[in-house]
C-alpha angles and dihedrals in degrees: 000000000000095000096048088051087053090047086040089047092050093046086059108037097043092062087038079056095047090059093046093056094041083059091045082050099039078045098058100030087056093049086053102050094032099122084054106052094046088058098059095040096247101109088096095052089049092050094044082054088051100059089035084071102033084056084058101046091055093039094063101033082057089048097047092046084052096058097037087066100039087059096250100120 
């Protein structure tokens, strides 16, 4: 059962990760290429992007830390 919770808890964390890098590099990629996108119009969907998956991240590191104390996982 304990090895199946740790299998169960990487499944989980290493995508949750994977979003939390992709904003960094959204992040980054966005402060380099501000001037442009502001020219063609295109800064606000980026941003929007931006909290979209800030608002994911948290939300499953939240739910992953929710079912890690309720025993789930």
């Amino acid at each position: 059962m304990f090895l199946k919770n740790v299998k169960l808890r990487i499944v989980w964390i290493i995508p949750n990760v994977f979003c939390y890098l992709m904003l960094f590099g959204l992040a980054m990629w966005m402060m380099a290429n501000v001037e442009g996108l502001q020219e063609i119009n295109s800064l606000s969907i980026y941003v929007i992007f931006m909290i979209l998956l800030l608002l994911v991240s948290v939300f499953g590191s939240y739910r992953i830390l929710t079912w890690i104390k309720q025993g789930e996982m």
